[in-house]
C-alpha positions in Angstrom: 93.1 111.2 78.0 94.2 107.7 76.3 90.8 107.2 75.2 90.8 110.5 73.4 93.9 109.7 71.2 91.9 106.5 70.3 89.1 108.6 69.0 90.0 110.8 66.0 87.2 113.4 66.2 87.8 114.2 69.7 91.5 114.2 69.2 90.0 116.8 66.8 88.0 118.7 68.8 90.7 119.1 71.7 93.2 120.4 69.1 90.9 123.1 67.1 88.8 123.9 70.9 89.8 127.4 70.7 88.8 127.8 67.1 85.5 126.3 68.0 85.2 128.7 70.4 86.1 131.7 68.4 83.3 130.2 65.2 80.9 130.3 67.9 81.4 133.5 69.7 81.1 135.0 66.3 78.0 133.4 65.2 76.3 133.1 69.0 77.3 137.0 69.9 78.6 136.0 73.1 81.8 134.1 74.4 80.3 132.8 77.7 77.6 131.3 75.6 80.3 129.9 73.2 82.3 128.3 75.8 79.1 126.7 76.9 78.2 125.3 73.4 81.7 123.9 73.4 81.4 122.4 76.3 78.1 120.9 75.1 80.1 119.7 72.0 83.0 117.6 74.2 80.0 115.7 76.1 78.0 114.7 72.8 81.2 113.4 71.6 82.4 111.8 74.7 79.1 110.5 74.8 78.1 108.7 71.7 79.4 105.4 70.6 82.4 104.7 68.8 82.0 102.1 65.9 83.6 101.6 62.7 82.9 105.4 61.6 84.5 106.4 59.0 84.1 110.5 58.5 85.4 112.1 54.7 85.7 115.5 56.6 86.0 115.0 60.2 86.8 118.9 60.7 83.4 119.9 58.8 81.6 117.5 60.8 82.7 119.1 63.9 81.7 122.6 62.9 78.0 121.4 61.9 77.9 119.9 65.0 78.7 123.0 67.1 76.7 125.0 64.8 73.6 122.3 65.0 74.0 122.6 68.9 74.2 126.2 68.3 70.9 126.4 66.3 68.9 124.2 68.9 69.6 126.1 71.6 68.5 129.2 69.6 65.3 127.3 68.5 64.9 126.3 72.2 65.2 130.0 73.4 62.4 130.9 70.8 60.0 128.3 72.0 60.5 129.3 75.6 60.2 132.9 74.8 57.0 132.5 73.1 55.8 130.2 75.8 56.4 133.3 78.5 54.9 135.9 75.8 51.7 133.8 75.5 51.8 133.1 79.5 52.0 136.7 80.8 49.4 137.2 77.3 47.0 134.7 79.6 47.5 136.2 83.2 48.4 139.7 82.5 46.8 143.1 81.7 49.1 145.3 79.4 48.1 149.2 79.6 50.3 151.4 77.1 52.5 148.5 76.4 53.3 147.8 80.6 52.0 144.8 82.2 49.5 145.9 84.8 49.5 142.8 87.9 46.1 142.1 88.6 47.1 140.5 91.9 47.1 143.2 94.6 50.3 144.1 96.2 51.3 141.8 99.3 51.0 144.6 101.6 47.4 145.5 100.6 46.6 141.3 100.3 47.6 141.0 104.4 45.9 144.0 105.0 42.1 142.9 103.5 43.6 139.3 105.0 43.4 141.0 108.3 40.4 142.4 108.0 38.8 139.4 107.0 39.8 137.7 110.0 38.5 140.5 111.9 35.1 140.7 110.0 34.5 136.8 110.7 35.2 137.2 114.5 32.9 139.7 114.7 30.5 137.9 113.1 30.6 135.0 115.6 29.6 137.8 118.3 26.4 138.7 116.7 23.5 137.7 118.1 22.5 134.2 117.0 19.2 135.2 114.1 21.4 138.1 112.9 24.8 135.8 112.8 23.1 133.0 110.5 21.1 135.8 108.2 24.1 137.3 107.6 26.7 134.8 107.0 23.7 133.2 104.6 22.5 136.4 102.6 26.3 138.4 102.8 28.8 135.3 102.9 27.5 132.8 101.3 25.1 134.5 98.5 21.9 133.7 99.0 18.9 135.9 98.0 17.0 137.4 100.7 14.1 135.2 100.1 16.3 131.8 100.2 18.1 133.0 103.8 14.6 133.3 104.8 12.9 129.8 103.5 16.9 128.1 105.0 16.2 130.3 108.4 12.3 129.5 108.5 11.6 133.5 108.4 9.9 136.1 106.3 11.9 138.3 103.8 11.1 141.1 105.8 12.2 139.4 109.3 15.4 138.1 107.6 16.2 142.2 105.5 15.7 143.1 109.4 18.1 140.6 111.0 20.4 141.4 108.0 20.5 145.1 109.0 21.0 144.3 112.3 24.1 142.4 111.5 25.4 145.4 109.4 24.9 148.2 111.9 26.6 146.0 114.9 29.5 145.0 112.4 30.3 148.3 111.2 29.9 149.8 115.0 32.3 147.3 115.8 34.9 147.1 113.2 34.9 150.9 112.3 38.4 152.7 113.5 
């Protein structure tokens, strides 16, 4: 505390905290967020350098300070506000003024998860024709008629291997 009696405007601030406190509680709406702005005010002036300053009005210097640090955190607020506003704007549907996810819920997301997993193994059973015509044509989107030029086939063989596939995968993975 010796260096705070060598410096005038902190000898300040400790004297009139409670008044600080008070100005800002008024002006912020909120004491917790006062106390934290005063707080914020003893560090800025513990923090900056001491040189030959020489204030006219030490007391209104210290009250546009904490209303400076005051106004920057409400300009800061604003910014991130927007920032979330035009972020859930990017990534979100709003219906009727709600936010609609378009992420489906965790439960349903393990579920198809599952039966992706299931789908795949049963494709690896499938006989070997039917297997590669239908993780070419269904899996990885080819046309018919490029499965069939990749496999070496006709378009009719591969539509016939593909059918195959689907009426052994859905005997398979039906309930």
């Amino acid at each position: 505390m010796a260096a705070d009696s060598d410096d005038p405007l902190l000898a300040l601030y400790l004297a009139r905290r409670s008044n600080l406190v008070r100005f800002l509680a008024a002006r912020a709406g909120s004491v917790t967020a006062a106390e934290d702005l005063t707080q914020e005010l003893y560090l800025k002036l513990a923090a900056r350098e001491r040189g030959g300053e020489d204030v006219g009005n030490p007391t209104a210097l210290l009250y546009r300070m904490a209303l400076n640090l005051m106004l920057d955190r409400a300009r800061g607020e604003t910014r991130s506000a927007q920032r979330d506003t035009a972020w859930r704007q990017a990534v979100r549907t709003e219906i009727g003024g709600v936010d609609i996810a378009e992420e489906p819920p965790a439960d349903e997301a393990a579920a198809s998860a599952q039966r992706m997993r299931a789908l795949l193994a049963a494709v690896q059973d499938l006989p070997p024709q039917a297997g590669r015509a239908f993780r070419l044509h269904k899996l990885e989107g080819l046309s018919q008629a490029q499965t069939a030029q990749a496999m070496g086939l006709s378009v009719k063989a591969v539509e016939k291997h593909v059918a195959a596939a689907l009426k052994a995968l859905t005997q398979k993975l039906s309930p």
